[in-house]
C-alpha positions as CSV (number, residue, x, y, z in Angstrom):
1,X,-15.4,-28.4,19.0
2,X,-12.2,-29.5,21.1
3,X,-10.6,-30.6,17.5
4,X,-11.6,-27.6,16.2
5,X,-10.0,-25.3,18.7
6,X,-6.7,-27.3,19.2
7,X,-6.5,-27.0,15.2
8,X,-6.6,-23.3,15.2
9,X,-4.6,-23.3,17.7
10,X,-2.2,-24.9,15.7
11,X,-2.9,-22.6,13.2
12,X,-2.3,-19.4,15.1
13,X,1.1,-21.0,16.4
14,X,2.7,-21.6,13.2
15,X,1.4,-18.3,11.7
16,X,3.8,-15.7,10.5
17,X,3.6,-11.9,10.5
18,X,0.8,-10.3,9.2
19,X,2.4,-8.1,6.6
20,X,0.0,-5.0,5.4
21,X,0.4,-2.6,2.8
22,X,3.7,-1.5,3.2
23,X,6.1,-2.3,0.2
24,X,10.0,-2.2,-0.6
25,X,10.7,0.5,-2.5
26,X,13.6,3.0,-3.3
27,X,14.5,5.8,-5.6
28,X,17.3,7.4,-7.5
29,X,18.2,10.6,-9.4
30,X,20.0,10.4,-11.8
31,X,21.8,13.5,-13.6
32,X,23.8,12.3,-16.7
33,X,26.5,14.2,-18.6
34,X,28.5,12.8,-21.9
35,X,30.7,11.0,-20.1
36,X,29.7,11.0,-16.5
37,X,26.8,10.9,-14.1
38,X,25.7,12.2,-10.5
39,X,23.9,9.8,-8.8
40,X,21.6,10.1,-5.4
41,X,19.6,7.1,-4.0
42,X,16.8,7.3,-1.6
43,X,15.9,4.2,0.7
44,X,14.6,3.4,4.1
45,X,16.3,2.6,6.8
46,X,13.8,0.0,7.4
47,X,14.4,-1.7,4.5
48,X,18.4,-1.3,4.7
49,X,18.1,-3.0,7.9
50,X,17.4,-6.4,5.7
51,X,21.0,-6.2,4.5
52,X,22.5,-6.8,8.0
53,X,23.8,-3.5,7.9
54,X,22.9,-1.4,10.4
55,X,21.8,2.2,9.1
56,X,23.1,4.2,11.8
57,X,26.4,2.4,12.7
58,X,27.5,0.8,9.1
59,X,27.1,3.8,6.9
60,X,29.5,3.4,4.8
61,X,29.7,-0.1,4.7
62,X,25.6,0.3,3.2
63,X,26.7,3.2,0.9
64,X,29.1,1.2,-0.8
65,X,26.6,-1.9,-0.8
66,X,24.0,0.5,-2.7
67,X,26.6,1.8,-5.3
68,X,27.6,-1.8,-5.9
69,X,23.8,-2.6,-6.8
70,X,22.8,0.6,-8.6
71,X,25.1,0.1,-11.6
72,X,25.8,2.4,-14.5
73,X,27.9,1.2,-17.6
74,X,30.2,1.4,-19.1
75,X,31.3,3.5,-15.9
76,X,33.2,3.3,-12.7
77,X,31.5,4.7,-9.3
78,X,33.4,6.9,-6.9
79,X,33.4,6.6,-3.2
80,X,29.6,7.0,-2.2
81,X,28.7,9.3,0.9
82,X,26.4,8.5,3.2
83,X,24.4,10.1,6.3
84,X,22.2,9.4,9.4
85,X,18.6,8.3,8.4
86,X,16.0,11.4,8.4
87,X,12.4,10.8,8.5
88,X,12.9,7.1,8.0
89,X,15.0,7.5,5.2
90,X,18.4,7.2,3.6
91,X,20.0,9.3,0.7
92,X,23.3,7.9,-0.7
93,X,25.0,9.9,-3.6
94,X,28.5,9.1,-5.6
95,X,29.6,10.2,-9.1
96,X,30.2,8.1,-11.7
97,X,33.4,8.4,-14.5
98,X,32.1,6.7,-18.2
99,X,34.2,5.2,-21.1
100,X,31.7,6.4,-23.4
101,X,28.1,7.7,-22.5
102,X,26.0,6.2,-20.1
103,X,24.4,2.9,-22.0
104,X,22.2,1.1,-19.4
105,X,21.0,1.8,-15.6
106,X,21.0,-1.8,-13.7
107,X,18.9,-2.1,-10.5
108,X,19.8,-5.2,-8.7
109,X,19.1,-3.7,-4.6
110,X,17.7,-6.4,-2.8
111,X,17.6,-8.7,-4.9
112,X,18.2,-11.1,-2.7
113,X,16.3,-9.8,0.5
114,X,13.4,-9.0,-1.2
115,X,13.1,-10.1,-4.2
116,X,9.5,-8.3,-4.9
117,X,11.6,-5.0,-4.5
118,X,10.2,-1.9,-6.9
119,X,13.1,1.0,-8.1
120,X,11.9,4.8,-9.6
121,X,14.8,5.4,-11.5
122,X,15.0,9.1,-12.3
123,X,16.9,10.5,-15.1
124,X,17.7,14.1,-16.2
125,X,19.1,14.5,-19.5
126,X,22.0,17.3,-20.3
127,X,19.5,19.3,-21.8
128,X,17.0,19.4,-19.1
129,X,14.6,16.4,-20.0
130,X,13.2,13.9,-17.8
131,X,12.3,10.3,-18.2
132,X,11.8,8.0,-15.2
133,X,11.5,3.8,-15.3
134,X,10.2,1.3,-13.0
135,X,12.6,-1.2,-12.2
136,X,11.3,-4.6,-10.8
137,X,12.7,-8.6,-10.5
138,X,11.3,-9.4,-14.1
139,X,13.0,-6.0,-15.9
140,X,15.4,-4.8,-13.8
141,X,17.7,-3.1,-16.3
142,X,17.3,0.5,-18.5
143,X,19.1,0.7,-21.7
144,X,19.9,4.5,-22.8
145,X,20.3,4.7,-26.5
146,X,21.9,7.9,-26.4
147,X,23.6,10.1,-23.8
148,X,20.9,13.1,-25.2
149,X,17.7,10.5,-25.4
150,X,17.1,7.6,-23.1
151,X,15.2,5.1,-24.4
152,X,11.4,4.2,-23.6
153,X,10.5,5.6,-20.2
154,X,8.0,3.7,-18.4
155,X,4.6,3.5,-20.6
156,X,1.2,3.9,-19.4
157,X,1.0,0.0,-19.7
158,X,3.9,-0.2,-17.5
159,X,2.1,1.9,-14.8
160,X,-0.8,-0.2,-15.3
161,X,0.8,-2.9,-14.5
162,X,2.3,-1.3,-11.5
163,X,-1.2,-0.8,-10.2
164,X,-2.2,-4.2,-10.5
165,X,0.8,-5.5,-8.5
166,X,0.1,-2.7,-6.2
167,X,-3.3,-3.9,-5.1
168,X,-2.1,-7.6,-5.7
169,X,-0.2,-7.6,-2.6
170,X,-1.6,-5.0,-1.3
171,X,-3.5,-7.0,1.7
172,X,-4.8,-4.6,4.1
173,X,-6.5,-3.3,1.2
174,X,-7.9,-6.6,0.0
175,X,-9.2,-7.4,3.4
176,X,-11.4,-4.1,3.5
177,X,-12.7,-4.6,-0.3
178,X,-13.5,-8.5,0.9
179,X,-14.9,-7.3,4.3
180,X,-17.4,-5.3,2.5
181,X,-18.1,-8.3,0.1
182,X,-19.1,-10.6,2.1
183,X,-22.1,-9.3,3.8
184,X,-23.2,-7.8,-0.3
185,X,-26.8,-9.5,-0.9
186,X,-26.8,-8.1,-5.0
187,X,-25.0,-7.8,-7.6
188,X,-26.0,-4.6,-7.6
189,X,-25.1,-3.9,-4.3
190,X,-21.3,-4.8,-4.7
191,X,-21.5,-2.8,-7.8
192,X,-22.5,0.6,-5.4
193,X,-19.5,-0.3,-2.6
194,X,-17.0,-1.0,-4.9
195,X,-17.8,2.4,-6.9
196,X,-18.2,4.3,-4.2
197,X,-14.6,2.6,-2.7
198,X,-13.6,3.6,-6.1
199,X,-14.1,7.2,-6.3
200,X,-13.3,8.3,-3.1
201,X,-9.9,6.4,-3.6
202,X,-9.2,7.8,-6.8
203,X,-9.7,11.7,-5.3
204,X,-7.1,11.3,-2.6
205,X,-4.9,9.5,-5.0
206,X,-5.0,12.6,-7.1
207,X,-4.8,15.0,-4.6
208,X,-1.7,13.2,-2.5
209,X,0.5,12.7,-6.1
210,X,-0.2,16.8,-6.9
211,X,0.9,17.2,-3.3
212,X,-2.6,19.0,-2.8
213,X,-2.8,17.0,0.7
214,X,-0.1,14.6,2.3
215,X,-1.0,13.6,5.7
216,X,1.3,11.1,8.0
217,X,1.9,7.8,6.3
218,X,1.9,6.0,9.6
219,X,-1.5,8.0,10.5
220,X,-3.2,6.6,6.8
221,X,-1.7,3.2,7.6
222,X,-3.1,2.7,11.0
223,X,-6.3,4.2,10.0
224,X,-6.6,1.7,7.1
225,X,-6.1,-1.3,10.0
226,X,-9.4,0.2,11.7
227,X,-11.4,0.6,8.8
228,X,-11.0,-2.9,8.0
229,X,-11.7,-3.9,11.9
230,X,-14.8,-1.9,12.0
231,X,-16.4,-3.0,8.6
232,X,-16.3,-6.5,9.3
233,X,-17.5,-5.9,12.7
234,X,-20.3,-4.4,11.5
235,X,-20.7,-7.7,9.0
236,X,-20.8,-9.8,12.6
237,X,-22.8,-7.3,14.4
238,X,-25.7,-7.1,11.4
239,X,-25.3,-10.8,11.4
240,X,-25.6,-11.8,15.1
241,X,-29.2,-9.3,15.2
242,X,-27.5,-5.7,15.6
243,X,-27.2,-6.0,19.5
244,X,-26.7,-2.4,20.7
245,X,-24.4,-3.5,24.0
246,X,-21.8,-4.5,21.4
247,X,-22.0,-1.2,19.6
248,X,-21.3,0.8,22.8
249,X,-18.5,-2.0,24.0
250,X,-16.5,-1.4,20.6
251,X,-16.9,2.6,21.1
252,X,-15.6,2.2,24.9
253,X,-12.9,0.3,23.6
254,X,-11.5,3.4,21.4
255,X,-12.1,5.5,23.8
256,X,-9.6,3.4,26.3
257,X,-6.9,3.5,23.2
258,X,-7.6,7.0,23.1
259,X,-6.2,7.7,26.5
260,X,-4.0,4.4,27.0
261,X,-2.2,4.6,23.5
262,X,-1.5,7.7,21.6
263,X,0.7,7.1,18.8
264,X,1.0,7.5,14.8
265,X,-3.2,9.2,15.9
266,X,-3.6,11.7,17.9
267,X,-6.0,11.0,21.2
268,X,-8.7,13.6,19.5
269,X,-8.4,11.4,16.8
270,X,-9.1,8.0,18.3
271,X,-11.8,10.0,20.5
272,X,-13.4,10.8,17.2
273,X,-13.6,7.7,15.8
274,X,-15.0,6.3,18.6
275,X,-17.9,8.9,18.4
276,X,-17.9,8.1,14.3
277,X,-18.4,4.2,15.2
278,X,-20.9,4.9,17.7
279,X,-23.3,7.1,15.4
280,X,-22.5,4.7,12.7
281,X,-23.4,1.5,14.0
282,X,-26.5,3.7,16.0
283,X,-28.0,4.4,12.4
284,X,-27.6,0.7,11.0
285,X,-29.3,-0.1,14.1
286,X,-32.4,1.2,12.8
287,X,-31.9,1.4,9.3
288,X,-34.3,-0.7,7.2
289,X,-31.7,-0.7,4.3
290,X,-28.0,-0.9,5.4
291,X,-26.4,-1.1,2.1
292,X,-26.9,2.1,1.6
293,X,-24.8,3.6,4.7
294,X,-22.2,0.7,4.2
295,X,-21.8,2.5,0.6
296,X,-20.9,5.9,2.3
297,X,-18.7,4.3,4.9
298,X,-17.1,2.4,1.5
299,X,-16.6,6.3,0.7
300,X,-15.5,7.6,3.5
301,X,-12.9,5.1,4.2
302,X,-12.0,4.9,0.5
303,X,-10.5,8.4,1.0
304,X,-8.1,7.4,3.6
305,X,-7.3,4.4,1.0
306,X,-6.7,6.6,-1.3
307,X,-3.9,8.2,0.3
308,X,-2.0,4.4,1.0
309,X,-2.4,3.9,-2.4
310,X,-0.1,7.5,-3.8
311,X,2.6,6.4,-1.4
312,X,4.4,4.9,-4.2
313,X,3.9,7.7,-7.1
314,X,4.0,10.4,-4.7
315,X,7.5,9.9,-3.6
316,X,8.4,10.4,-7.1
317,X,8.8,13.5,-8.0
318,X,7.9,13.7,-11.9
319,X,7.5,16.3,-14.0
320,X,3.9,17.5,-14.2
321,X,3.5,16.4,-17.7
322,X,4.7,12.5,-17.1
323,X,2.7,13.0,-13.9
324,X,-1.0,12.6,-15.6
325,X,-0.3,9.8,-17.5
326,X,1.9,7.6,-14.7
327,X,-1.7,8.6,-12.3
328,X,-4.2,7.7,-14.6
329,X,-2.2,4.2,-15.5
330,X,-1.7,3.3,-11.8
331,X,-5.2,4.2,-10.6
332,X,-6.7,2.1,-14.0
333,X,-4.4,-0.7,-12.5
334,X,-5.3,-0.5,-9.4
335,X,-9.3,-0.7,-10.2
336,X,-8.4,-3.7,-12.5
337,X,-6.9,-5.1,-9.8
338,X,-9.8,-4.3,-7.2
339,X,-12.3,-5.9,-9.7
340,X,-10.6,-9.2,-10.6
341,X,-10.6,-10.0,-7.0
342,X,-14.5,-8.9,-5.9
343,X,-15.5,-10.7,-8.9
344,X,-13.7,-13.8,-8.0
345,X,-14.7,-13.3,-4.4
346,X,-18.4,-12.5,-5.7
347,X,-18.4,-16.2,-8.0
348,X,-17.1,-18.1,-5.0
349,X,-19.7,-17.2,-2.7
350,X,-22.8,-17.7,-4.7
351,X,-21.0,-21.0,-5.3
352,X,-21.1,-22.0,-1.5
353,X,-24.4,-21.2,-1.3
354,X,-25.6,-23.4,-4.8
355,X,-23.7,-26.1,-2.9
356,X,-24.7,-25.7,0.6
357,X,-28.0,-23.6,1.2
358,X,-26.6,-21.4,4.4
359,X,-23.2,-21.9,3.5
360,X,-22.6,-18.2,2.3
361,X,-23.9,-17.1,5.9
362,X,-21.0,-19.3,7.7
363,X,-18.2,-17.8,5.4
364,X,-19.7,-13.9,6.2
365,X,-19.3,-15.1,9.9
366,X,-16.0,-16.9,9.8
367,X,-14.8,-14.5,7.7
368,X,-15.7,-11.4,9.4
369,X,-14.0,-12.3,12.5
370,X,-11.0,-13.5,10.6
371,X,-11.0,-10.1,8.9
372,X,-11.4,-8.2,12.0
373,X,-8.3,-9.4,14.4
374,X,-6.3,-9.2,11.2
375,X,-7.5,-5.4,11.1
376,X,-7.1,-4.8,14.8
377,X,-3.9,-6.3,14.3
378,X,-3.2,-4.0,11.9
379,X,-5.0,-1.2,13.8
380,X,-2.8,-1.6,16.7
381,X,0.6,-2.2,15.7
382,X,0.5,0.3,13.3
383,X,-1.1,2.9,16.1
């Protein structure tokens, strides 16, 4: 036990940070003419900060290294304007004078900071239509055929694609899909959580994108760090013999963040979920069949999901009729996604368990409590 502890000790020293769902991401609007183009790039400040630049102090230094990045050819790019970061963003326009019309649209912005950056280009053609393009490390240029017809928009493929990436590295959301794995005692039962995590998701992706509901980013992001605390709480607490003490220590606890810590959710908020986890884990306590409420709270929390996952499409902007096609792809991506990993997840444990009767047991343990700092991690910083 000594060897054990001074080795994760070890471990916990050279750890680095806990990245969640939060990705790189920019945008730009383009508006071409024959031989010219208007240009407006959206970014964070967070991510601008990577450059060395300093948002606030070096705008013009980090205008000019956006317009140097976000090339359009054959043409030459005026002085680009800058202002202060609003709402955690940056917008930086400039005009662009062409030889000839507009060939190809070249994202190369933090390429070098991050390479795993994603750019929404966005372009308006003289006659009114749009066409957007996802620009990543492995495609990061747009040819335009014409100056009247760009060429092959992103595809439903592509936003397929995007949806699988999305949930690839998408951790937090990983940890809650594996937290609710893990204590799964059927096939049949991870079939249920993962559908029910499904649909709930795929509502509040919908209804975010049409702009139906939007609530606070940092609210839905520090929400997602405590539904991946609580669930694999409740793995260790169904585990350990459902010990009631424990259920009212961990809705004391809330209630302490609810008057020590108000943040990105509000005090009523943190006083509610308290109550929520306190009812909750009150019912599994006498529950004779548990899967059943872990399917609804794979429901409930799948609508909060739901909203992490539009932050990417929502931002957008897209016409309503490239809109339904760009959702659809990126949700069927997403689910893709989700099911490759529960069903290598699923394999793995009944393969501990063939190998070492019990095994499966030690892994729900281990791995609940792994999966619950991360999300309290999560929960907190984020809050």
């Amino acid at each position: 036990m000594i060897r054990l502890g001074i080795a994760l000790a070890a471990l916990a020293c050279s750890a680095g940070i806990a990245l969640g769902h939060g990705k790189s991401v920019s945008y730009s609007t383009i508006t071409l003419a024959p031989n010219r183009a208007h240009v407006e790039l959206r970014l964070s400040a967070l991510d601008a900060t990577m450059t060395g630049l300093d948002p606030w102090n070096d705008a013009d230094a980090l205008a000019r290294w956006a317009a140097e990045r976000l090339v359009i050819a054959p043409c030459t790019a005026s002085t680009p304007r800058s202002g202060p970061p609003h709402d955690g963003n940056i917008v930086i326009a400039w005009d662009v004078a062409c030889a000839g019309p507009p060939a190809t649209i070249t994202s190369r912005l933090f390429a070098d900071q991050a390479p795993s950056h994603i750019h929404f280009a966005r372009v308006t053609m003289p006659d009114g239509r749009v066409a957007e393009r996802v620009l990543t490390e492995g495609d990061r240029a747009w040819t335009l055929t014409q100056a009247t017809a760009p060429a092959h928009g992103s595809s439903f493929v592509d936003y397929v694609a995007l949806g699988v990436e999305h949930i690839r590295t998408g951790w937090d959301h990983l940890a809650f899909v594996l937290a609710l794995v893990l204590l799964a005692g059927s096939l049949s039962e991870v079939a249920t959580i993962v559908s029910a995590f499904t649909l709930a998701h795929s509502v509040t992706l919908a209804a975010a994108v049409f702009g139906i509901v939007r609530p606070p980013p940092a609210a839905v992001e520090a929400l997602i760090g405590f539904s991946i605390a609580l669930v694999a709480f409740e793995n260790a607490w169904l585990l350990a013999g459902r010990d009631r003490a424990s259920a009212v220590v961990a809705s004391a606890l809330l209630v302490m963040a609810a008057i020590a810590m108000p943040g990105a959710v509000g005090s009523v908020t943190l006083l509610g979920l308290a109550l929520f986890t306190a009812c909750h884990l009150g019912l599994l306590a006498q529950s004779t069949r548990p899967a059943r409420l872990r399917a609804l709270v794979a429901f409930a929390f799948g609508l909060i999901h739901g909203f992490a996952f539009a932050g990417v499409l929502a931002q957008m902007d897209l016409p309503r009729a490239r809109l339904v096609p760009a959702l659809v792809g990126f949700n069927v991506g997403v689910e893709l996604g989700q099911l490759a990993i529960v069903a290598v997840a699923w394999t793995a444990l009944l393969a501990v368990e063939r190998v070492a009767p019990g095994g499966r047991r030690r892994v729900a343990e281990v791995g609940s409590a792994a999966v619950c700092g991360l999300g309290l991690y999560w929960f907190v910083t984020r809050l």
